[in-house]
C-alpha positions in Angstrom: 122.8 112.0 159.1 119.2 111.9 160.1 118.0 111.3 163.3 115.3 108.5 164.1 111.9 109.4 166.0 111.8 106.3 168.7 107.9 106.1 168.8 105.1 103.6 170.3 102.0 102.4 169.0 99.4 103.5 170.9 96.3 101.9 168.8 96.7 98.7 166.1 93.8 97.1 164.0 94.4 94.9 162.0 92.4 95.6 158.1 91.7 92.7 155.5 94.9 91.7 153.3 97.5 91.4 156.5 97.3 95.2 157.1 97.5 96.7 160.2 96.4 100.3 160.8 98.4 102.4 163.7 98.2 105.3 165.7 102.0 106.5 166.9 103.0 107.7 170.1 103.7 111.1 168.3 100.6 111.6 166.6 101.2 109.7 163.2 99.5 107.1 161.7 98.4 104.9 158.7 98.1 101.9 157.0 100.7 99.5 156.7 101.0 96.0 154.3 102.9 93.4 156.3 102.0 91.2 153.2 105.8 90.5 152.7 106.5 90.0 156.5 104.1 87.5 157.4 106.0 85.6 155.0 109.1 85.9 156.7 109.8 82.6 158.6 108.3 80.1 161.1 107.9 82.5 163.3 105.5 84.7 161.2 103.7 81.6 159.6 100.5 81.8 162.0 100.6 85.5 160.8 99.5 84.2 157.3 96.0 83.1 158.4 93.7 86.1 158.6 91.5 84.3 161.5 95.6 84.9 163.7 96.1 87.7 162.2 93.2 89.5 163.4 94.5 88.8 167.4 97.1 91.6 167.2 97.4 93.2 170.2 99.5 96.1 171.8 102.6 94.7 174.5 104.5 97.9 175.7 103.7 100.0 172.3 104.8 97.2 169.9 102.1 95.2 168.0 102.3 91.8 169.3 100.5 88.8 168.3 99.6 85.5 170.9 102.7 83.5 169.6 104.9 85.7 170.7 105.6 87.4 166.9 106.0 91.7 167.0 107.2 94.4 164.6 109.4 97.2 166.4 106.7 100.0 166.0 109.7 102.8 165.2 110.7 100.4 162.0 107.3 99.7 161.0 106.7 103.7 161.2 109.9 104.0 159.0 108.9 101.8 156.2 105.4 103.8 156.5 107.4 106.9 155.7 109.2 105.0 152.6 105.7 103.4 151.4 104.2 107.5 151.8 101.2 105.8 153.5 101.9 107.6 157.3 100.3 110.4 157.9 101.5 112.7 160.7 98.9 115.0 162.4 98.5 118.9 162.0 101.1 121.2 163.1 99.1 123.2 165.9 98.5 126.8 164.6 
């Protein structure tokens, strides 16, 4: 059984082709494609334009956007981990 690593984001900017890069509350971070999510349901659907997208801001350590859409930041670092595009920082020596 593994155990999960409840993070926050601590920085989001969002990147051309609904990407978002993010800094973790434990020192990860990376790109992520949320190509697929902001095609989701009506909820995501302002997500699609880039012009929305863009407006993502941080609410408590989850990316948020102004309609009220968000992506739990401890799933979204998960499926960075699957993808292999999170980075996690040096180990101090």
């Amino acid at each position: 059984m593994s155990v999960i690593d409840l993070v926050k984001a601590r920085s989001v900017r969002a990147l051309p082709g609904h990407q978002l890069e993010v800094e973790f509350s434990d020192g990860s971070s990376g790109v992520a494609s949320l190509e697929a999510f902001v095609r989701l349901g009506p909820m995501m659907a302002p997500l699609i334009d880039p012009e929305f997208f863009v407006r993502v801001f941080l609410e408590m350590g989850v990316p948020t956007w102004p309609n009220g859409c968000d992506i739990d930041p401890t799933a979204l670092r998960m499926r960075m981990i699957e993808d292999g595009t999170l980075h996690r920082p040096l180990a101090a020596e």
